[in-house]
ZABA-451177 format. One line per 3 residues: their letters; for each residue x, y, z of C-alpha. Coordinates in nm, 2 decimals, always signed. Example, Ala and Ser with C-alpha at 12.3 -4.5 7.8 and 13.67 -1.06 7.14 Angstrom:
2
AS> +1.23 -0.45 +0.78; +1.37 -0.11 +0.71
***
This chain:
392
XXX> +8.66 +13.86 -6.57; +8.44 +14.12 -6.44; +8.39 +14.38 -6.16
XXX> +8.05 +14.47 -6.24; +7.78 +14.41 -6.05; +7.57 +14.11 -6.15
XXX> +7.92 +13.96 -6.30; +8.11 +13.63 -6.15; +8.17 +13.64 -5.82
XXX> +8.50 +13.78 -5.70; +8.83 +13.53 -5.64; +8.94 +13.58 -5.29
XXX> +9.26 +13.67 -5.20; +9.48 +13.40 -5.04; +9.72 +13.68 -4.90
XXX> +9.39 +13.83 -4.68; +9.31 +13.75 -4.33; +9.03 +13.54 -4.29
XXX> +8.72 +13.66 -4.14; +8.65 +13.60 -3.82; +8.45 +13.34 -3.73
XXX> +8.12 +13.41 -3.59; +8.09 +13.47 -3.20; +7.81 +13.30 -3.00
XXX> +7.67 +13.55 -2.74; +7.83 +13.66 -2.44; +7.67 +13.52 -2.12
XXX> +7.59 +13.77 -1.91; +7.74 +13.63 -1.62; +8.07 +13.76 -1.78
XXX> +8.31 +13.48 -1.87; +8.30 +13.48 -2.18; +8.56 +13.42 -2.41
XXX> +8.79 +13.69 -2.51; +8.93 +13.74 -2.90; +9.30 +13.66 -2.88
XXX> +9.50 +13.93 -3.02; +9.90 +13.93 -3.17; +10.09 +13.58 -3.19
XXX> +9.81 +13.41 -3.03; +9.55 +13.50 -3.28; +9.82 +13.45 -3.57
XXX> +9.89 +13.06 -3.48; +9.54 +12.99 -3.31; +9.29 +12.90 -3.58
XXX> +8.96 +13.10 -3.61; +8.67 +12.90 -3.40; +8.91 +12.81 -3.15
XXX> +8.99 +12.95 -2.77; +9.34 +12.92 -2.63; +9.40 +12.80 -2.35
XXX> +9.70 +12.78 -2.13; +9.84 +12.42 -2.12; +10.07 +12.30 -1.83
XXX> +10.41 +12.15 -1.91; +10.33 +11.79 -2.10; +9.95 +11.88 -2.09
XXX> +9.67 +11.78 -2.40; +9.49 +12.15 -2.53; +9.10 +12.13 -2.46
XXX> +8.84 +12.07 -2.70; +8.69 +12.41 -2.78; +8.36 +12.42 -2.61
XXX> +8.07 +12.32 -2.83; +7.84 +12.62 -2.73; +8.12 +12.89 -2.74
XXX> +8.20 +12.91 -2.36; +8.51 +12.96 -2.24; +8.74 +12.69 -2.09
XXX> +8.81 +12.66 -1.75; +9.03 +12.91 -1.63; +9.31 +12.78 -1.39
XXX> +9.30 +12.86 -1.05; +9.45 +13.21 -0.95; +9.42 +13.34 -1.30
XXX> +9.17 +13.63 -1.40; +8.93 +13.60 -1.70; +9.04 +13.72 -1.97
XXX> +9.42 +13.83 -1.83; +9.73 +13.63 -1.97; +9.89 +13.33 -1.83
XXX> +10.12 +13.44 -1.56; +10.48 +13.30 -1.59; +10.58 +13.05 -1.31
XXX> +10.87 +13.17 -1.07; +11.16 +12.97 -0.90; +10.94 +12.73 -0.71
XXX> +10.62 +12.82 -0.79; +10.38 +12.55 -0.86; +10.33 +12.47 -1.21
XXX> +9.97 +12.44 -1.35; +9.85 +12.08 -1.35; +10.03 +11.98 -1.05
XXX> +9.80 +11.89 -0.69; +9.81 +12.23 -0.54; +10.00 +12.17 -0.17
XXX> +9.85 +12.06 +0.13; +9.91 +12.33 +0.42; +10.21 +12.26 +0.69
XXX> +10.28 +11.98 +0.43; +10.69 +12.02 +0.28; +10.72 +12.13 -0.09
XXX> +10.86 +11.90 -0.35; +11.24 +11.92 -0.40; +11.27 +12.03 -0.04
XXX> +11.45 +11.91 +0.25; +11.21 +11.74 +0.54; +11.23 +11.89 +0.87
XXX> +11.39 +11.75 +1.12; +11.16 +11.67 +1.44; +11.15 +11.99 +1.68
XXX> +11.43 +12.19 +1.48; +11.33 +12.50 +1.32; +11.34 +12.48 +0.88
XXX> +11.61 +12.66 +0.72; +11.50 +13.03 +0.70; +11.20 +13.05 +0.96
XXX> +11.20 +13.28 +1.22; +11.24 +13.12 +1.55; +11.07 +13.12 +1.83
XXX> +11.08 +13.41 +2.06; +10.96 +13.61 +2.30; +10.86 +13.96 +2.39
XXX> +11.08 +14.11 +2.65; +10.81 +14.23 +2.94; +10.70 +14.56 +2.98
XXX> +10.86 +14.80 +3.25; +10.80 +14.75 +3.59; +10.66 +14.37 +3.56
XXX> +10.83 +14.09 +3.74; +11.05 +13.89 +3.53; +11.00 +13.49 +3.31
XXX> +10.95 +13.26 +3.56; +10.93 +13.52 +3.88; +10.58 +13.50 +4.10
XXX> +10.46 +13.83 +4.14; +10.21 +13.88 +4.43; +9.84 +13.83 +4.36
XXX> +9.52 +13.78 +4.48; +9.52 +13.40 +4.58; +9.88 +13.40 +4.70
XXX> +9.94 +13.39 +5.07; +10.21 +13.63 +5.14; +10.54 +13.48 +5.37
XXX> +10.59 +13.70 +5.67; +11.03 +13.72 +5.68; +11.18 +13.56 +5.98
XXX> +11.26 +13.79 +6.25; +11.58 +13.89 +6.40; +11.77 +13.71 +6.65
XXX> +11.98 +14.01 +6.82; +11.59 +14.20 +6.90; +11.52 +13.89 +7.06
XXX> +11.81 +13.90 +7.27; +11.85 +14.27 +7.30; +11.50 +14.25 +7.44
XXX> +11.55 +13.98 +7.73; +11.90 +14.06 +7.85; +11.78 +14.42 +7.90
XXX> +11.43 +14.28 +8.09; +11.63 +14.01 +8.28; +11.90 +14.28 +8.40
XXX> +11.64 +14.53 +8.48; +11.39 +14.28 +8.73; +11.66 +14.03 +8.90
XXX> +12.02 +14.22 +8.84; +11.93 +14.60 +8.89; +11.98 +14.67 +8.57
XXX> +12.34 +14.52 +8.54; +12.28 +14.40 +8.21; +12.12 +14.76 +8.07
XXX> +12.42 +14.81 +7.87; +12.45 +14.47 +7.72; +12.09 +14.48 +7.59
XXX> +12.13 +14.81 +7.46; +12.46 +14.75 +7.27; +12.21 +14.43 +7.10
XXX> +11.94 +14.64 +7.01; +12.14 +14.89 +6.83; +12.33 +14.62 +6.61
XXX> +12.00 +14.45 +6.58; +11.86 +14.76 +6.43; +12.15 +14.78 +6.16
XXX> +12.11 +14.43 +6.09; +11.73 +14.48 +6.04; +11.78 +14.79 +5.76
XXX> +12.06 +14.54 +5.57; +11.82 +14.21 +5.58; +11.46 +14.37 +5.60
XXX> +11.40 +14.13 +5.89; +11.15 +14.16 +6.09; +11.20 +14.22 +6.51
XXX> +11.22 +14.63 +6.48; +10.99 +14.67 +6.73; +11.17 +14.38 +6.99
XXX> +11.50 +14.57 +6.88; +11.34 +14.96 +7.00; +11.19 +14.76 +7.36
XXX> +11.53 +14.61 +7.45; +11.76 +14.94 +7.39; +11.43 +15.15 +7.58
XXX> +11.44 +14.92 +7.87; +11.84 +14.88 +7.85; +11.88 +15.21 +7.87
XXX> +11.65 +15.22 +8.19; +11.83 +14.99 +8.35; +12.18 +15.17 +8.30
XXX> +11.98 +15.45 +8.43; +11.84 +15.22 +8.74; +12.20 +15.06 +8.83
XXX> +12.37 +15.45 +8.79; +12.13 +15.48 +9.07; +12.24 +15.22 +9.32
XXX> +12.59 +15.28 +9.29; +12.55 +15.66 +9.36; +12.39 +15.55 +9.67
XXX> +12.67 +15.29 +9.75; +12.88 +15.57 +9.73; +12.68 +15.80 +9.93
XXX> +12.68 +15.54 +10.24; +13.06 +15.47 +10.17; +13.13 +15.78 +10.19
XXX> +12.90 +15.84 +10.55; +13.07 +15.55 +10.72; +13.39 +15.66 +10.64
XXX> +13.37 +16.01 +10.75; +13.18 +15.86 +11.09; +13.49 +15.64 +11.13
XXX> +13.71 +15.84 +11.30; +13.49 +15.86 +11.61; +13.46 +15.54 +11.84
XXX> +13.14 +15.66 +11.92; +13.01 +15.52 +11.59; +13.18 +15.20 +11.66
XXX> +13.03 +15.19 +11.98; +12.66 +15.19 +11.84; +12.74 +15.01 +11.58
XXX> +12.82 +14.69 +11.80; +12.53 +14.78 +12.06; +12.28 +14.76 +11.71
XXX> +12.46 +14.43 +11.66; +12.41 +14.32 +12.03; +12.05 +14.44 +12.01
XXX> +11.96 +14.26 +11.68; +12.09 +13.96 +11.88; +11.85 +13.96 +12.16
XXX> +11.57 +14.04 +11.97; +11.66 +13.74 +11.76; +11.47 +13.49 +12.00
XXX> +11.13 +13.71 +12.02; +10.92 +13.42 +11.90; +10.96 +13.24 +12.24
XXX> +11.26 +12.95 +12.14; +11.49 +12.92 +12.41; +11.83 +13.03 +12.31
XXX> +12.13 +13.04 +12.53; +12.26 +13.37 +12.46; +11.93 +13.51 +12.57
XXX> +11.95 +13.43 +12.95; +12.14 +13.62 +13.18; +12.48 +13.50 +13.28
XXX> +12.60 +13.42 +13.61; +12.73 +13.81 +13.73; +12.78 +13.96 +14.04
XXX> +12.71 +14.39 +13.99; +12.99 +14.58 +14.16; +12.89 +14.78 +14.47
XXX> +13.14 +15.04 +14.54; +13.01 +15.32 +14.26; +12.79 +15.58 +14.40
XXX> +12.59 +15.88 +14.19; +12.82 +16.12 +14.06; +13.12 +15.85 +13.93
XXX> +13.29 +15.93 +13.63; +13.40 +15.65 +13.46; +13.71 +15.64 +13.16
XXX> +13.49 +15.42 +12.96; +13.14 +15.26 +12.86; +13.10 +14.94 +13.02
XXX> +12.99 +14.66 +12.83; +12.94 +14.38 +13.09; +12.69 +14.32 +13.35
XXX> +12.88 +14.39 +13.64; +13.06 +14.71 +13.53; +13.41 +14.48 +13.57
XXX> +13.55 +14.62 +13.22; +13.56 +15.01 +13.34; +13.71 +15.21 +13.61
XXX> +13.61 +15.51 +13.82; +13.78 +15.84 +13.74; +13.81 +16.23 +13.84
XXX> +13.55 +16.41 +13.64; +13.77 +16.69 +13.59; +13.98 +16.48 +13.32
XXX> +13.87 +16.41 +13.01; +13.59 +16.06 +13.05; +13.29 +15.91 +12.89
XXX> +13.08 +15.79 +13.13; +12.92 +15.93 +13.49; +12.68 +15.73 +13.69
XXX> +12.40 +15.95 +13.75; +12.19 +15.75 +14.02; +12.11 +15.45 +14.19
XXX> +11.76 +15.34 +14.11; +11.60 +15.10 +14.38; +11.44 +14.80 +14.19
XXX> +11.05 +14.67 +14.32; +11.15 +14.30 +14.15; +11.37 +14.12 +13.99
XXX> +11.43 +14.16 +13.61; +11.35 +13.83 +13.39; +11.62 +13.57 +13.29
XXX> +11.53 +13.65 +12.95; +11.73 +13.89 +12.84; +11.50 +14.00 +12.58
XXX> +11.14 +14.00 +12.75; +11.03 +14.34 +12.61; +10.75 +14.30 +12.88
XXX> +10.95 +14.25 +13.22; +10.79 +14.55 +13.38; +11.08 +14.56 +13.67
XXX> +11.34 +14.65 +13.37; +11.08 +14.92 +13.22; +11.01 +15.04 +13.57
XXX> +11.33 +15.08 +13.64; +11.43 +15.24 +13.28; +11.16 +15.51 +13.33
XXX> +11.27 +15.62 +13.62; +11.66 +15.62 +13.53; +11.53 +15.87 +13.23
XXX> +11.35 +16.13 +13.39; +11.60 +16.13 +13.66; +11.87 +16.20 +13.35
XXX> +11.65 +16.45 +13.18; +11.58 +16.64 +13.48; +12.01 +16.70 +13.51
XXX> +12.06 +16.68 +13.13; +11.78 +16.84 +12.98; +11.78 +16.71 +12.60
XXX> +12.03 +16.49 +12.69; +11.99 +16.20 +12.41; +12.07 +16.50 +12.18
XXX> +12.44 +16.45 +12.25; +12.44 +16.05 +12.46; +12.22 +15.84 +12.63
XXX> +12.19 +15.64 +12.90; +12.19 +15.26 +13.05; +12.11 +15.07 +13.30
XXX> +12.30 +14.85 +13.51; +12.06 +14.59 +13.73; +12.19 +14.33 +13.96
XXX> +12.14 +13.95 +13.88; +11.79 +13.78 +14.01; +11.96 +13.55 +14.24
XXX> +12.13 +13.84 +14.41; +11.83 +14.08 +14.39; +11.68 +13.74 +14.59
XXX> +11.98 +13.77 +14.84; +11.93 +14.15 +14.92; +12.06 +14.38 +14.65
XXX> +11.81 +14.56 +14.48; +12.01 +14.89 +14.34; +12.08 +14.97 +13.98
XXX> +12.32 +15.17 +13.85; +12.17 +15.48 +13.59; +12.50 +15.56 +13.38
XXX> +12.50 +15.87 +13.11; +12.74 +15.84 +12.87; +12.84 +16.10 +12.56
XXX> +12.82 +16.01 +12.22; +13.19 +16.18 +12.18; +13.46 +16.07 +12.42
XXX> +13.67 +16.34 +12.66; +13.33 +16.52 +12.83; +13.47 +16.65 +13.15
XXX> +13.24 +16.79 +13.43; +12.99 +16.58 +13.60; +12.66 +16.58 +13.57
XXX> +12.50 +16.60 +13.91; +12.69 +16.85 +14.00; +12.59 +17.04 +13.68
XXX> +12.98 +17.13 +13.54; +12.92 +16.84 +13.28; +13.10 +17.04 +12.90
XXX> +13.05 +16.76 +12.62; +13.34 +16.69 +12.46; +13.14 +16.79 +12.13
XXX> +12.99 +17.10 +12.23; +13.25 +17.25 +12.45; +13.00 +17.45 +12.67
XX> +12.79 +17.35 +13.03; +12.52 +17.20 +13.02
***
């Protein structure tokens, strides 16, 4: 056998590697097939593309016009077959539908959570907002005005009703309201402040108002009392009373007490008798003459000569005889006793109409003090109140 050129052609060696088959040309899109390389080019025959086969699967015909086969889904061209994890699909198998339970696994129970997935929660909510389920205020939500507080209610009319129709008598009890109404208010956040503030304002103007009246209660009590001692305030006291009492009938009703009694006046007094008391009846019965030298109360000072007869009514404030009369028995008093009602006064003593019809037409003019035990007499001008301890 020969080497040179031109001889028989050379024996091949069955030891060599095969040449590789020819390649088709790449497509330019760029999946082309790729030369395998180590075990896979030892065991794969020349010509042929390998391609991954799932478990149980039939290898692919090589493709007549050199293009690759299909690569699977999730695999690179021309990177190697990626081993499959713990429950990872396999290659081959229908690739799972979303939400839909993975072979080999347990089904979910309806509404429970799956073994492992996070469950449902949520965010806690950010500072200052109203808690889960709480209604903040908003726009559209009417706003609910809180009830207002009994005790201002009450505080407010006890202290008006006390202050118009009890003189103030129940100030201190719509004050005390008001202020425990107020307390209440800060603890409850009621409303009625402002029916609370009235009620201790007007309370306290009614204590004021009812401090008042019984100041001046105590101011008269304490007059009469310190006029009591003298029976010369007793005396006016009781000729107010008896005045009030004629003036009663004014409006013309005929009233008993009003007319005259049946009297005869007493005849043996003449001017210048000191009597020991005031006389309160018509006819002068009820007092007695004295010596002005010891202590009396009473002096007649004249005799006045009546033109007519007084009325029946007692309490005509137009029977001109009376007035007539009255006048005269005044300036004849003032002329002895100048500024005389300063320490008495005077009264006059008429007789009855029936016997002023019969003949007797003189009255009696009688001064008497307002203190008991003058001495003197007055016409004949030694008269020393008992008050002023002097002459007049």
């Amino acid at each position: 056998m020969s080497n040179e050129p031109g001889g028989p052609a050379p024996v091949p060696d069955p030891y060599a590697a095969p040449d590789p088959a020819p390649t088709s040309p790449e497509p330019p899109s760029g999946y082309g097939s790729v030369p395998p390389s180590g075990y896979e080019a030892v065991r794969t025959p020349v010509g042929e593309t390998t391609q991954p086969l799932p478990y149980g699967g039939t290898p692919a015909a090589p493709s007549p016009y050199g293009a690759p086969a299909s690569t699977p889904y999730g695999q690179q061209p021309g990177t190697a077959e990626p081993t499959p994890g713990y429950g990872a699909p396999q290659y081959g198998a229908p690739a799972p539908q979303y939400g839909a339970p993975q072979y080999g696994a347990p089904a979910p129970q309806y509404g429970a959570p799956q073994y492992g997935a996070p469950g449902y929660q949520q965010a806690p909510p950010p500072y200052g907002a109203p808690p889960y389920g709480a209604q903040p205020y908003g726009y559209g939500q009417q706003y609910v005005t809180p009830p207002t507080e009994g005790l201002a209610i009450a505080s407010f009319v006890t202290s008006t009703v006390g202050l118009l129709f009890l003189g103030g008598l129940s100030g201190p009890v719509g004050l005390g309201l008001g202020i425990a109404a107020l307390r209440r208010i800060a603890v409850s956040g009621k409303a009625g402040r402002g029916w609370a503030i009235a009620g201790i304002v007007i309370g306290a103007v009614g204590i004021l108002w009812l401090l008042a009246i019984i100041a001046y209660i105590v101011f008269i009590v304490a007059l009469i009392g310190g006029s009591a001692g003298s029976s010369g305030f007793w005396e006016q006291v009781q000729e107010g009373i008896e005045e009030g009492s004629e003036q009663g009938s004014d409006d013309g009703s005929t009233d008993t007490d009003a007319q005259l009694p049946d009297y005869t006046l007493r005849t043996d007094l003449t001017a210048g008798s000191c009597l020991t008391t005031y006389s309160w009846e018509y006819d002068m019965a009820d007092t007695e003459p004295v010596d002005c030298a010891v202590p009396h109360e009473a002096e007649v000072v004249g005799l006045i000569t009546m033109t007519a007869p007084v009325s029946m009514d007692s309490t005509d404030t137009f029977d001109s005889a009376y007035n007539d009369a009255w006048d005269e028995c005044d300036q004849l008093t003032e002329g002895l006793l100048p500024d005389y009602f300063s320490n008495g006064s005077i009264e006059l003593y008429y007789p009855h109409p029936d016997d002023f019809a019969a003949g007797s037409t003189s009255a009696y003019c009688v001064y008497y003090g307002d203190e008991p035990g003058m001495t003197g007499s007055a016409t004949a001008g030694t008269l020393q109140p008992a008050a002023a301890g002097t002459s007049s």
